[in-house]
N, C-alpha and C positions, 0 to 999 in steps of 0.2 A: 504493500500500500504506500510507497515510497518514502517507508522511514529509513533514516540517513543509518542505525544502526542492527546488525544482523538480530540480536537480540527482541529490540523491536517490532522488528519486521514480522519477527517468528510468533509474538504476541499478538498482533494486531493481525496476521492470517488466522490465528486460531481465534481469536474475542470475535471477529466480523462473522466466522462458523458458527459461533452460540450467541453473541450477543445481539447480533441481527437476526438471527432465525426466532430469538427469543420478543425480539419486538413485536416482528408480522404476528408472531404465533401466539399472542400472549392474552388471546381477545375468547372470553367465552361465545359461547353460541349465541348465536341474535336471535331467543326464539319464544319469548314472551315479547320482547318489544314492544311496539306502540300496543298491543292487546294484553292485557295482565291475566293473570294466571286467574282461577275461578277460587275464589276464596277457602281456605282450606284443604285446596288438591296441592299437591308433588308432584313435580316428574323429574328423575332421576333419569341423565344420558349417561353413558359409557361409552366416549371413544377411542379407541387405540385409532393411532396413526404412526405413518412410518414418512421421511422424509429423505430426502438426495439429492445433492449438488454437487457438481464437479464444474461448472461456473459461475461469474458472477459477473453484476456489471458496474463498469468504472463509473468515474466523475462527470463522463459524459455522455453515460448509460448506455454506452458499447460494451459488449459480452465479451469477455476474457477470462483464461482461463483460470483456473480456483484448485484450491486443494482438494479433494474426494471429501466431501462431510455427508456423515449421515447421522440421523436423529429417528428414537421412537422414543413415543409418549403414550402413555395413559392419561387421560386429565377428567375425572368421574365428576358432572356438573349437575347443581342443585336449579331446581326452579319451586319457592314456594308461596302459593299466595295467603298473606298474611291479610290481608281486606279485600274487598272489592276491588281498590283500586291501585294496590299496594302489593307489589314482588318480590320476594326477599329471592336474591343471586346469589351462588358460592359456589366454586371452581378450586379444586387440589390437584396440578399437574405434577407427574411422576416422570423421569424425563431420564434417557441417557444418550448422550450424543458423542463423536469420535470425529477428528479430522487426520486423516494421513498425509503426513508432511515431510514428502521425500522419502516416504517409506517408513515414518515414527506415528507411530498411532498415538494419538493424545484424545483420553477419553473420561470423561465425568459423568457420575451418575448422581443424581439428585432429589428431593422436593424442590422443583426450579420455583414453582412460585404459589401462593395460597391469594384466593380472591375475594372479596366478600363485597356485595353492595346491593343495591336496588332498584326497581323500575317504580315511576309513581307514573298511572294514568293519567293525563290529563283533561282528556274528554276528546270530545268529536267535533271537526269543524269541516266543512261542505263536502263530506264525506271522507276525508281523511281523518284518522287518529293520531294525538298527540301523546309522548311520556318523554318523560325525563327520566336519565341514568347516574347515578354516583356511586362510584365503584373505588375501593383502597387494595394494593395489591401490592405483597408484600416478595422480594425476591427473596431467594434462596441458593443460586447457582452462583459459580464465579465467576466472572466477566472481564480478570484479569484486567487490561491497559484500553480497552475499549473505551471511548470517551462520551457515547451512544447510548453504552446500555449503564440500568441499574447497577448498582454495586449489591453485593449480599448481605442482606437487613434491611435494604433501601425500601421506604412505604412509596409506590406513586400514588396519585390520585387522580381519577378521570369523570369526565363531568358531561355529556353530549344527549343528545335528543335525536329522539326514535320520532316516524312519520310511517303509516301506515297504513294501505288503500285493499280496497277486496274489488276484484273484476273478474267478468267473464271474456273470452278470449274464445273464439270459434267453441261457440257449444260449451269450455270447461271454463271450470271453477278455477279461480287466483287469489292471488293476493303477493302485494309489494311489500318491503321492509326495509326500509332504507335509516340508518343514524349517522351522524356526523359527532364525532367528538373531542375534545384536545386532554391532553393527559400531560399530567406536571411531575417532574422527575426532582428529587431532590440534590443537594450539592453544586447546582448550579451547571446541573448536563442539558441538556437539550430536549425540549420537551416533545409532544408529538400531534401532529394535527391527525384524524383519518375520517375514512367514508367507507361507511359498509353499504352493500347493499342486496338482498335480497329477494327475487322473485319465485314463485310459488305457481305450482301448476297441477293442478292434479286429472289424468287421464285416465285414471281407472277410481273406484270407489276408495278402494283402499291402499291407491300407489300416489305418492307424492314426489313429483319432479322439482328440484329445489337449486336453479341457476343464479351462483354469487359472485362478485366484486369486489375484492376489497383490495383499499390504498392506502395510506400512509406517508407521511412524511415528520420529517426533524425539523424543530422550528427551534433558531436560535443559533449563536454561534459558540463552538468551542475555543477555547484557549488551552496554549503551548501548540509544541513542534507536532504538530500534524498533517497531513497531506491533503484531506478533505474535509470542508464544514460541513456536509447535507448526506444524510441518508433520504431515499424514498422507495417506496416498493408498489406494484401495482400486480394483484396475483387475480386470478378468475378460476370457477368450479362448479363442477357440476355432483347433485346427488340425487338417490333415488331414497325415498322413505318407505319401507313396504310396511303395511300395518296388519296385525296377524290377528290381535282382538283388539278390545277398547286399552288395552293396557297395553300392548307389548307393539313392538314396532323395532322393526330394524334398515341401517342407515349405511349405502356403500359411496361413496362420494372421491371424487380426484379434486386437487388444483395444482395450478401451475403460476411461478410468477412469467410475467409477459413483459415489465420495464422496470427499472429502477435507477437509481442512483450510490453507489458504495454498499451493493446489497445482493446477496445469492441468487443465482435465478435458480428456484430449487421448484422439487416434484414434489407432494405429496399426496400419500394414499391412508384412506380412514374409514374405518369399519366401527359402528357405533350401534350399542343398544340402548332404545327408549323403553322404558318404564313408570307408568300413570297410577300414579295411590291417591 
């Protein structure tokens, strides 16, 4: 990443394998969103995913090549509605990731990060729905010399607003899910603007087609000898929800990132189970 010493260099390839994969990746499921959970129901997901990159892209969001990283996680996500209009979130990612560097495996396993927050509804306006999100997430992996990501202990806090529409589309049922949020990092690192986004298809009774978006970016400058002030990521995916009774449903889904700036363009694959109490 064009730091002046081998030392360096060797840090900042392997924190850009975790600490950036850790940014894109560090966002629970958007799936209460602008509609809140039904007051006193749970749903518990389970997804394992697995992720790969062997590039990434520079400062001027040209694809070069990268060291081999790869990543699988567990991260088992809480949805509960505590009122009417009120979501209690929490998210426990389980994580171990590895980058080979020149043929040295550097590899960590962790609790990368614990989440807790909430969705508040805010009601309905000319057909679309409104909530707000406030979420504290607490790191746990180490992030070495990266100057992007958390440190371990670090609380961030993120703050954004869920917008959410229901339509029909040649004969089937939909619905959009779109948030915008920024997230504040402590210590004086760079915080993060992003946009999810969400759309929802369902072509059979109990199959759910679910094509996503999401982007990011580093807002803010770093200080000392660096190469690069901006991170940004821009990844897209596709999943299928099949639903087997009112409670159980399971979720096979890909994404891929498609542009960034000082950020992997990596693969990932996710296998999730839903469960309704």
């Amino acid at each position: 990443m064009g730091f002046l010493r081998l030392g360096r260099a060797l840090r900042a390839t392997l924190t850009a394998a975790t600490g950036l994969i850790a940014a894109t990746g560090a966002s629970a499921p958007a799936l209460a969103g602008a509609w809140p959970m039904a007051e006193g129901e749970l749903l518990v997901i389970v997804p394992f995913s697995t992720t790969r990159a062997n590039d990434s892209y520079d400062s001027s969001g040209k694809v070069v090549p990268h060291s081999d990283y790869r990543k699988t996680e567990l991260a088992p996500y809480l949805e509960y509605g505590l009122t009417k209009s009120l979501t209690l979130v929490s998210s426990l990612a389980l994580t171990r990731d590895s980058t080979d560097y020149f043929g040295i495996e550097f590899t960590q396993r962790s609790i990368s990060r614990l989440e807790l927050g909430m969705h508040l509804g805010l009601g309905e306006w000319r057909d679309t729905r409104f909530a707000v999100q406030a979420l504290a997430v607490r790191h746990n992996a180490a992030s070495g010399g990266d100057p992007f990501s958390s440190r371990r202990g670090d609380v961030d806090g993120e703050i954004g607003l869920f917008m959410g529409r229901n339509f029909t589309l040649w004969g089937l049922n939909g619905f959009t899910n779109t948030y915008g949020g920024w997230r504040y990092r402590p210590a004086g690192r760079p915080g993060e603007t992003k946009l999810n986004v969400t759309m929802g298809l369902r072509p059979l009774a109990d199959t759910m087609l679910l094509i996503k978006s999401e982007s990011f970016a580093s807002i803010g400058k770093v200080t000392g000898d660096y190469a690069f002030q901006r991170v940004a990521a821009s990844k897209v995916g596709l999943s299928i929800v099949q639903q087997f009774d009112r409670n159980v449903s399971l979720e096979l889904g890909a994404m891929r990132a498609i542009a960034g700036q000082n950020s992997l363009r990596e693969s990932t694959l996710t296998l999730g189970l839903w469960y309704r109490l």
